[in-house]
N, C-alpha and C positions, 0 to 999 in steps of 0.2 A: 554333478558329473556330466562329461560331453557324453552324446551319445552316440555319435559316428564311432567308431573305430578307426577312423582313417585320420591320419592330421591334415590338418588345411592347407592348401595350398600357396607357399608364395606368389606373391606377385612377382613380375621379369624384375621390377626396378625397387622390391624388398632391401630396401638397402643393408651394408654391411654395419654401419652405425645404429641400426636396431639391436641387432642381435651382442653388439659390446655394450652396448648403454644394459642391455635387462640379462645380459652376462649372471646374474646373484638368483633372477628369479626363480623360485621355490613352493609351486601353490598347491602340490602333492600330484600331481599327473601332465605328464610328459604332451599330452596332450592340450590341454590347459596354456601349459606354458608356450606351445608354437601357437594357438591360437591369440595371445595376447601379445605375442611379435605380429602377428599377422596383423593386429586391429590398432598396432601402435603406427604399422610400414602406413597404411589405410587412411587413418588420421591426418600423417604427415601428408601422404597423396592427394585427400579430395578434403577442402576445407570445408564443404558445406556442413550446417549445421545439426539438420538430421539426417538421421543413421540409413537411412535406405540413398540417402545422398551419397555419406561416405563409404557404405559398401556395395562394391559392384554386382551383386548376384544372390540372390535369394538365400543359395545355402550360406554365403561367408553373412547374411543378414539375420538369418537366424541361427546361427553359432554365436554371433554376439549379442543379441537379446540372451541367448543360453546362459554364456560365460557373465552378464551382467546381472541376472539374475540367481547367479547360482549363491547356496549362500557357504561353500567353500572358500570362496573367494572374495575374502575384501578391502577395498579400500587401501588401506597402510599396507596391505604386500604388495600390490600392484605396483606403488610408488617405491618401496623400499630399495631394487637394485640400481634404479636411478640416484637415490638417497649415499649405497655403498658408491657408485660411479663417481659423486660427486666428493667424495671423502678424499678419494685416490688420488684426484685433479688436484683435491685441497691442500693435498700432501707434497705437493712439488712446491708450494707457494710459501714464501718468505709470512707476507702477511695477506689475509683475505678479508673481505666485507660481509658478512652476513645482515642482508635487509630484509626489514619486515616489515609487512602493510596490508590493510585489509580492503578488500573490493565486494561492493553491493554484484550478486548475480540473482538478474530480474527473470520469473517467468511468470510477469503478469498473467498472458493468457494461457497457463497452464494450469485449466481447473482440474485436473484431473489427477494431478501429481500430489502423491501424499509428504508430508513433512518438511512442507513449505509456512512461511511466516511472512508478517511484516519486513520489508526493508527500510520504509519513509515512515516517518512520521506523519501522521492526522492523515492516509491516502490508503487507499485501497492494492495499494503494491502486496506483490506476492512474492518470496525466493528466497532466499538464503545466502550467507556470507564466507567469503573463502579467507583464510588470512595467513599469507607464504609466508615463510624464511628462506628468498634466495642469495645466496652466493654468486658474490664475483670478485675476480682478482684485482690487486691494486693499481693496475694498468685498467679495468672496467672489462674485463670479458668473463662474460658468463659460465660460471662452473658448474649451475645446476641448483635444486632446490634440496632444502636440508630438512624443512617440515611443513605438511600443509593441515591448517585444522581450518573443518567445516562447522558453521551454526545457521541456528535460527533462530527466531527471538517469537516469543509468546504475547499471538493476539491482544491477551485480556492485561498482559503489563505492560507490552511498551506502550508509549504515551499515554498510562495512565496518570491523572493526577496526583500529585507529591511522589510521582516518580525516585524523582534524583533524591528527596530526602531518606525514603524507605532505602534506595541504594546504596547510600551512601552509610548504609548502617549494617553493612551487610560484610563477611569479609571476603577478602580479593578471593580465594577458592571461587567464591559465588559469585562472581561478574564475569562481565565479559574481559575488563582488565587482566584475569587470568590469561589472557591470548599470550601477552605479549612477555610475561613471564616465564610461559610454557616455551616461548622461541628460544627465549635465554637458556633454558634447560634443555635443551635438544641441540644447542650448539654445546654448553659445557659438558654433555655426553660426548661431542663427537672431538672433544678439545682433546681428551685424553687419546685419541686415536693417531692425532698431528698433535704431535707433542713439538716440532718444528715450526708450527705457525702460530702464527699470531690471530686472532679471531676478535673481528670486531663487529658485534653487534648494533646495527644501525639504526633508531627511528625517529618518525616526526612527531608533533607536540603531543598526538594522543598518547605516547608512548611517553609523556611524565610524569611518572607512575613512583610512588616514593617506593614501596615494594620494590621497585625492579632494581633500582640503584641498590636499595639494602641488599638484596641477592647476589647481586654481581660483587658486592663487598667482600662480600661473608665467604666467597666460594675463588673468587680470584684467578679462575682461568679462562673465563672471557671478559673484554675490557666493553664498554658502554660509550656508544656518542651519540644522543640525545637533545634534538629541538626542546627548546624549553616554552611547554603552556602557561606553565604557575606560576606567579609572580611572590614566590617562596620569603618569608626571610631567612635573613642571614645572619647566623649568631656571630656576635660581637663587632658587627657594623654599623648597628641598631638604625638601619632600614632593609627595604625589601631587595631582593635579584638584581631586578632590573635597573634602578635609580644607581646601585652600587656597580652595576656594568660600564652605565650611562660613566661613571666616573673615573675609568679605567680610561688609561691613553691608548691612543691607535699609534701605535710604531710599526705597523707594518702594513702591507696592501697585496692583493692579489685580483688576478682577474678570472670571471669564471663566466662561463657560456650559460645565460638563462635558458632554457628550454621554453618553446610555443608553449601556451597555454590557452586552449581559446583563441578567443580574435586580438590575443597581445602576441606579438611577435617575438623570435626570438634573438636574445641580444648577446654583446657581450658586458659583463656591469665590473665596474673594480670595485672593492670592501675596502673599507679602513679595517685592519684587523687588532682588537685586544685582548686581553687576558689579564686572569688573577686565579688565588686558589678561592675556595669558599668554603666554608660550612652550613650547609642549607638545613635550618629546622624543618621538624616531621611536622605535617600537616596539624591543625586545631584537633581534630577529631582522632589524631594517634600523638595526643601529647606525652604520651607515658615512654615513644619510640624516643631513642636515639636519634642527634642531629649526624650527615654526613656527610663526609670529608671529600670533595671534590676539585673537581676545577672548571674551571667555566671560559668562556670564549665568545665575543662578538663581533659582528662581522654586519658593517653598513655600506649601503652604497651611497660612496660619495657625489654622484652627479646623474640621478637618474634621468630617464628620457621624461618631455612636458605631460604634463598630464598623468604620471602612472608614479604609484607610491616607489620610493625609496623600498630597495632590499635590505632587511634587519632579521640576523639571521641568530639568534642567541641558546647557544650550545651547552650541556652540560654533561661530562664525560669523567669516565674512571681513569682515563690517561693522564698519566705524572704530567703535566704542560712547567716547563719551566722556563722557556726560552720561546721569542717570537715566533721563529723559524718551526716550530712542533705545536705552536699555534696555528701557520698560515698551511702546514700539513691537517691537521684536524680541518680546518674546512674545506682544505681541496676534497677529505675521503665523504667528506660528508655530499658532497655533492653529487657523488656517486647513485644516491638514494634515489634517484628519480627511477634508476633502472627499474625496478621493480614497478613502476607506474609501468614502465614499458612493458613490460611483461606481462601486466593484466590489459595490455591492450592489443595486447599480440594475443590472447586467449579468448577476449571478447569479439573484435575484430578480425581475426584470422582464421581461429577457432570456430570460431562461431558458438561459443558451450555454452551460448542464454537460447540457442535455436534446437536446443535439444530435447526431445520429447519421449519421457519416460515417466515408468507409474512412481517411483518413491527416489524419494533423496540421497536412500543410498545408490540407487543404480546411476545417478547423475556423477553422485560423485566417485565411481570407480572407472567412467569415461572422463571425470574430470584430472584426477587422476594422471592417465594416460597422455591427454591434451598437456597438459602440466610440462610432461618429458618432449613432444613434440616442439613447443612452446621454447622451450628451453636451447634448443638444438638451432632453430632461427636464431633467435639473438646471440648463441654462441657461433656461429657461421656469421653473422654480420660484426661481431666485435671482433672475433679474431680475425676478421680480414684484415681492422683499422689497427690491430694491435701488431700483428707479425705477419704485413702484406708478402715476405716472400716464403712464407709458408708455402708445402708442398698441396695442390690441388688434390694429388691421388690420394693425402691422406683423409678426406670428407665427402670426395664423390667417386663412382664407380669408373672406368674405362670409357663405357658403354655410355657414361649420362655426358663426362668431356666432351665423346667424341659426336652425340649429338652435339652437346652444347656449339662445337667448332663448327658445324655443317651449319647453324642456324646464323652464327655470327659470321659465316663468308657470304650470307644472302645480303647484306651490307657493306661488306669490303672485302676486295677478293684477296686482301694483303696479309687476311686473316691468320693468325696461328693456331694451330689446338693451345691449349690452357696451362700452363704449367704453374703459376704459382694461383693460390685461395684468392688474395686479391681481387686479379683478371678472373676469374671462375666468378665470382660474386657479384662483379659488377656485371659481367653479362648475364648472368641472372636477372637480375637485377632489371635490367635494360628488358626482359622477355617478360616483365612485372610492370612494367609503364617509366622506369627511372629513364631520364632523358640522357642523364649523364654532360649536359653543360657548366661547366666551368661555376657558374651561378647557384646550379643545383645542389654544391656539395656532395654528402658521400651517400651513398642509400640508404635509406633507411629499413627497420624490420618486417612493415607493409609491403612495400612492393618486392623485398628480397621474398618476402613470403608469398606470393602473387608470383613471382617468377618459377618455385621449386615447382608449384605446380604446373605451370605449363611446361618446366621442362619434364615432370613425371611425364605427363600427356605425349608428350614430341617423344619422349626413351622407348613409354610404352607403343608408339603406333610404330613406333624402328624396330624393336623387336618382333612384333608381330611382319612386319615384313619379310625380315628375317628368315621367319618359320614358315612364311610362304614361300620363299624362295629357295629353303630343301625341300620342299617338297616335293 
């Protein structure tokens, strides 16, 4: 329980998109609940990493050590009306992407924090692993997260010797492979909600899990598009995936924009693209399982740049494919999938949630939680710029934050307008975040849009404060 009697204070620039995003939340006291608008507005405000960073004043710092330690409150409620919010969105949309992927979060030097593990192999790493289910539409704009599960992995097994044999004897319930099962089943719970959408469950090669295909079979309300690790056979081809992919003709070609990676730049690469159906047999060790009925898809780059491998991109998906055209669709969605990289680097990087210092794993992850929805809110403000630029500005920033924003951008051109559509509003953001906005530069990215909210927090809040000194 809080122990104030008073509820917390907003902040001047508490945005309005706080309080519709946790619109559902529910953690049994009215208080509680303005407090974790207050620690969401907070988050989005000051990215640093620890909490006396992100809150400005002792009391709202020890309110949320309070609210993070209470054990009224946890984890999956906090996330839950962002969960409902993202339903709602889902529900306007023909078809959507549901991706999922898991990100190492390091607190090497946090000896202090209980129910931390291994993340690396054979190294003295310390932290725990986060693994989303985000949402976005098939235009790429961020709807929101659908499920977030937290682990750690135990000192004395990982990297123990004959590891992977003892694991591999074990059933899916008991791996870590259950993750990505468990995303499947939290999007075919929210199928039945959007009974108008199409829901496509997205991952890369960890996620070639024979499990997961049989599930998705068996239950038929969300479809599968799945990078392929295993080089499977295939009954009645009498060879394996790949060799019989290899032997499918390319009729068709698409182009798609590689993403940086490292110190490889990014490009744009064409696919020869093909297709067939398959029947992929159950693994050696579940020979007793059922083979299943799929369809498969490849996708090579015909001319890569010198020196840097060829893209081979080999898909295996519960979508009927019957024709090129719903081929060269399957890889455009699957490209999509990077987003969720973005997203764990808008949390690492913007966030700061590896800078965060707390005694146990659950209290990490009730601020991680929270970070999650912030997190969310950037790359949905930077896609829907690119997606519907003559979007109205007032409907994702206040008056107050425009009409700094305007005052800021005539310090540059007196030809200045205040903002009316998201677009212009984001790139000057944008622009107050380091984006140069040259021709060369392309469109903003999630960093520095991220980098800009706060400094325009910073310029809203010293306006208002002037403000109040100026009735006075």
């Amino acid at each position: 329980m809080l122990n104030s009697n008073a509820s917390p204070q907003e902040s001047p620039s508490a945005s309005q998109w706080v309080h519709e995003e946790l619109a559902t939340l529910a953690l049994g006291d009215k208080r509680r609940n303005d407090r974790v608008a207050l620690m969401t507005a907070q988050f989005a405000e000051r990215p640093g990493g620890s909490l006396p960073t992100v809150f400005g004043n002792s009391a709202d710092l020890k309110g949320a050590y309070r609210l993070l330690a209470s054990e009224a409150v946890s984890a999956p409620a906090l996330l839950q009306p962002h969960i409902d919010a993202t339903v709602k969105r889902m529900q306007a949309q023909a078809v959507v992407f549901a991706l999922q992927d898991t990100t190492a979060l390091n607190y090497a030097n946090h000896f202090g924090t209980e129910g931390l593990g291994p993340i690396v192999n054979r190294s003295k790493s310390r932290g725990y692993f986060l693994h989303t289910t985000f949402v976005v539409s098939s235009s790429g704009v961020a709807l929101g997260s659908l499920a977030a599960q937290t682990f750690n992995r135990s000192a004395k097994e990982f990297g123990a010797r004959r590891q992977s044999q003892v694991r591999n004897k074990k059933p899916i319930v008991d791996k870590e492979s259950q993750k990505w099962l468990n995303s499947l089943r939290a999007c075919e719970q929210i199928a039945t909600q959007c009974p108008q959408t199409r829901i496509i469950n997205i991952g890369d090669r960890e996620a070639d899990i024979y499990e997961l295909f049989a599930q998705a079979l068996e239950n038929r309300r969300v479809d599968l598009l799945i990078r392929v690790q295993h080089n499977r056979n295939v009954s009645g081809a009498d060879q394996r995936l790949w060799p019989h992919l290899d032997r499918q003709p390319s009729t068709g070609e698409l182009c798609v924009t590689v993403p940086r990676s490292g110190v490889r730049a990014a490009r744009t690469a064409t696919l020869a693209i093909g297709f067939c159906s398959v029947t992929v047999s159950a693994p050696c060790l579940k020979a007793d399982q059922p083979a299943l009925p799929l369809w498969a898809v490849v996708a090579r780059e015909l001319q890569p740049p010198p020196g840097q491998k060829p893209i081979v991109w080999r898909l295996l998906t519960t979508l009927p494919i019957a024709t090129i055209a719903q081929a060269i669709e399957c890889v455009g969605w699957y490209t999509k999938r990077w987003l969720i990289e973005v997203l764990h680097k808008v949390l690492k990087s913007g966030c700061e949630v590896e800078g965060r210092q707390l005694q146990t794993r659950e209290r990490l992850d009730k601020a991680l939680m929270l970070s999650l929805i912030v997190a969310w809110r950037v790359m949905h403000l930077m896609q829907e710029s690119r997606a519907q630029p003559p979007a109205s500005a007032h409907l994702h920033f206040s008056e107050m934050e425009l009409k700094v924003l305007w005052h800021q951008s005539r310090r540059h051109s007196t030809k200045a307008k205040p903002p009316e559509t998201l677009a212009q509003a984001v790139h000057w953001i944008a622009r107050l975040g380091g984006f140069l906005g040259r021709k060369s530069d392309g469109v903003p990215g999630p960093i520095t849009l991220w980098r800009g909210l706060q400094r325009l927090h910073d310029l809203t809040e010293g306006f208002a404060l002037l403000q109040d000194v100026g009735n006075v």
